[in-house]
N, C-alpha and C positions, 0 to 999 in steps of 0.2 A: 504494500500500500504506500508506504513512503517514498518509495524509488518510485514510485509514479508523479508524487508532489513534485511542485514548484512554486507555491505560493507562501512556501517560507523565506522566500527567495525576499530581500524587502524590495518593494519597489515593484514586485510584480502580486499582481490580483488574479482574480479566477477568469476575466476577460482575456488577459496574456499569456494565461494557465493552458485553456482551452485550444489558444492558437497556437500553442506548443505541441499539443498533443494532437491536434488536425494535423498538424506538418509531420507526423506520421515519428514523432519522438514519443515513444510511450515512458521510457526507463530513461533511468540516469547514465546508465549504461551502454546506450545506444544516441546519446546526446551528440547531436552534429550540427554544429549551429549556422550552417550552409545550407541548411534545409528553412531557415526560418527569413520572415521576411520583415525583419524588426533593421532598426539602425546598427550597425557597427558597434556602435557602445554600447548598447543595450546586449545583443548576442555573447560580447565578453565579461559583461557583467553577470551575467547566466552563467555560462560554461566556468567560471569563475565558482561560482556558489555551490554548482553542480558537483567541483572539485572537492570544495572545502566539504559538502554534504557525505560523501562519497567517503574519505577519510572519518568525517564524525559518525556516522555510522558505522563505520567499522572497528572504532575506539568503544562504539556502545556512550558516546556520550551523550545524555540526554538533555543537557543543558543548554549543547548549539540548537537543539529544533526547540524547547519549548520557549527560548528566551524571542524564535525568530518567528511563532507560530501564533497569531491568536488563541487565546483560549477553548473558542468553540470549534479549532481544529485540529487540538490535540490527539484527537482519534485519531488521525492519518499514524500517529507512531505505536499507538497499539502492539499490534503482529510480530514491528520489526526488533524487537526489545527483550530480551534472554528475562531479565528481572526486571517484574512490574504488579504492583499493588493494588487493589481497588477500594475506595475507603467512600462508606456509608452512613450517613450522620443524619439519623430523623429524631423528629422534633416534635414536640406537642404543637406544632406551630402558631400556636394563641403570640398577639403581637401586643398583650401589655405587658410591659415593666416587670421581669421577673417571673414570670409568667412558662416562658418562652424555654420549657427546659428540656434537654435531652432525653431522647426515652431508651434507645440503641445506637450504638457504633458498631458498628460491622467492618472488619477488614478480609480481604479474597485475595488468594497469591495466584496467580500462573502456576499453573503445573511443575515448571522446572524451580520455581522460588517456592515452592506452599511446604 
């Protein structure tokens, strides 16, 4: 799932995502920035990011994608991640003052972390 991302990329959105991926680049792996039809700087600022992705992933570092990823598309790193946690925090959800208390924390490990 993540070697398919680009929108961790800054500067690129889901619109320059998309015309990455028509120009027939699905992986990081297969990036050839002669197939796209963006500016000069823009291609090597890609192929650039694609590098440094490419190595962070393969360190398992998960600092470079969630510091580059919005929040609501953390899921892209899911799959690609040896150890990872799922943490569940409900609530009596009442919004007065004191009120508002925990009722369960739930934590779930990946198969290879649990």
């Amino acid at each position: 799932m993540l070697t398919n991302s680009y929108i961790h990329i800054p500067q690129i959105g889901s619109i320059t995502e998309h015309k990455i991926w028509k120009s027939g680049i699905k992986e990081w792996d297969s990036f050839d920035e002669r197939k796209l039809n963006l500016s000069e700087s823009r291609k090597q600022h890609i192929k650039k990011f694609v590098g440094l992705s490419i190595e962070a992933l393969e360190k398992q570092n998960h600092r470079f994608f969630s510091s580059l990823l919005s929040p609501n598309q953390h899921w892209r790193c899911l799959p690609d991640f040896k150890k990872i946690a799922y943490l569940d925090i409900e609530t009596t959800g009442l919004e007065s003052v004191g009120i508002n208390l925990p009722t369960i924390v739930g934590i779930d490990g990946c198969p290879p972390c649990a």
